[in-house]
C-alpha positions, -999 to 999 in steps of 0.1 A, spaced: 637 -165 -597 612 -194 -584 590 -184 -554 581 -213 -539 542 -215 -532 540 -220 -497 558 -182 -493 523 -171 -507 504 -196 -483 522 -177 -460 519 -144 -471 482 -154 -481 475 -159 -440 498 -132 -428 475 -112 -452 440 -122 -443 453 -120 -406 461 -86 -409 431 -73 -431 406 -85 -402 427 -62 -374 436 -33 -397 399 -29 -408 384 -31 -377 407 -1 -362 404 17 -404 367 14 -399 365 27 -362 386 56 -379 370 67 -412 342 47 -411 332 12 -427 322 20 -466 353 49 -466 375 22 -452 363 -4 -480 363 25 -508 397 35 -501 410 -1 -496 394 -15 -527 409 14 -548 446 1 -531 434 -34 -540 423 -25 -577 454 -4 -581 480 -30 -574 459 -56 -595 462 -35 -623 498 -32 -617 502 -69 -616 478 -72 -647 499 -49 -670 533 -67 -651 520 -103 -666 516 -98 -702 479 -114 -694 461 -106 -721 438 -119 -745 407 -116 -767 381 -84 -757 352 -91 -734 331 -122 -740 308 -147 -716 340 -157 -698 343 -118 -680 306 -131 -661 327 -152 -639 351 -124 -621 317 -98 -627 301 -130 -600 331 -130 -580 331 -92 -575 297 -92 -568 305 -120 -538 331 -102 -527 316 -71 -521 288 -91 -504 312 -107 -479 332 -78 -472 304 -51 -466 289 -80 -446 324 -85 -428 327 -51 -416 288 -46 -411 287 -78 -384 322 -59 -371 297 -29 -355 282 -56 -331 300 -85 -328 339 -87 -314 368 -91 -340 374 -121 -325 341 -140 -332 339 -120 -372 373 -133 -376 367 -172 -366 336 -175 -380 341 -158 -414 372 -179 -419 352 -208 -427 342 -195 -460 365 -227 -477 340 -249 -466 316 -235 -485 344 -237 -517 351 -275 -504 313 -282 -511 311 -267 -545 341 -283 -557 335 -317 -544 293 -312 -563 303 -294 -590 337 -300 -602 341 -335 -593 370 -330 -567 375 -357 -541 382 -352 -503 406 -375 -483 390 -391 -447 416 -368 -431 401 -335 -455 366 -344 -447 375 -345 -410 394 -312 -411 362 -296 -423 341 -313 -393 366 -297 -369 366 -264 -383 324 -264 -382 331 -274 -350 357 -248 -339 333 -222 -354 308 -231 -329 327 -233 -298 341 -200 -309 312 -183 -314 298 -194 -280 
């Protein structure tokens, strides 16, 4: 059976949406590094489902296991940051600004992996600097 991609879009937003509002009342609850402890291990768990689900496997360790080493590292960086900001500043603001994180991807991709933006994409990422600032006001 074929899932088409934009269910995970969906289920990608629905996701995110939810992990903001659940954290904020887990952390108010347990506390903010319990929270992420205890949610990570859920995370890790149900990768490590989906890994041994896959059949994804190939050589042992080499230079390429750096790049998801990096990407752990910046995730942990933005999440205990995430929560962190969450003991001061409303849910609302954490949430609106921390959402513009793709901009950030937009400008790697377009320096560093020769990707090209549209007029329309490069506008999309003017409003949504723009939106950040008016919502963090």
């Amino acid at each position: 059976m074929k899932i088409h991609p934009q269910i995970f879009i969906v289920l990608n937003i629905l996701g995110f949406g939810l992990w903001g509002f659940i954290g904020k009342i887990g952390m108010a609850t347990v506390g903010k590094y319990r929270y992420l402890l205890l949610s990570y291990l859920t995370v890790t768990l149900m990768m490590s489902v989906l890994f041994y689900a896959s059949n994804e496997r190939g050589p042992g360790p080499s230079t390429e296991y750096l790049y998801p080493l990096i990407g752990g590292i910046c995730t942990g960086m933005a999440v205990a940051s995430y929560f962190n900001a969450l003991e001061n500043v409303p849910l609302s603001v954490v949430s609106s600004l921390s959402s513009l994180y793709p901009v950030i991807t937009v400008i790697l991709s377009v320096s560093f992996l020769n990707e090209r933006l549209t007029g329309m994409q490069g506008l999309g990422i003017i409003l949504a600097l723009v939106s950040g600032f008016l919502l963090s006001r």
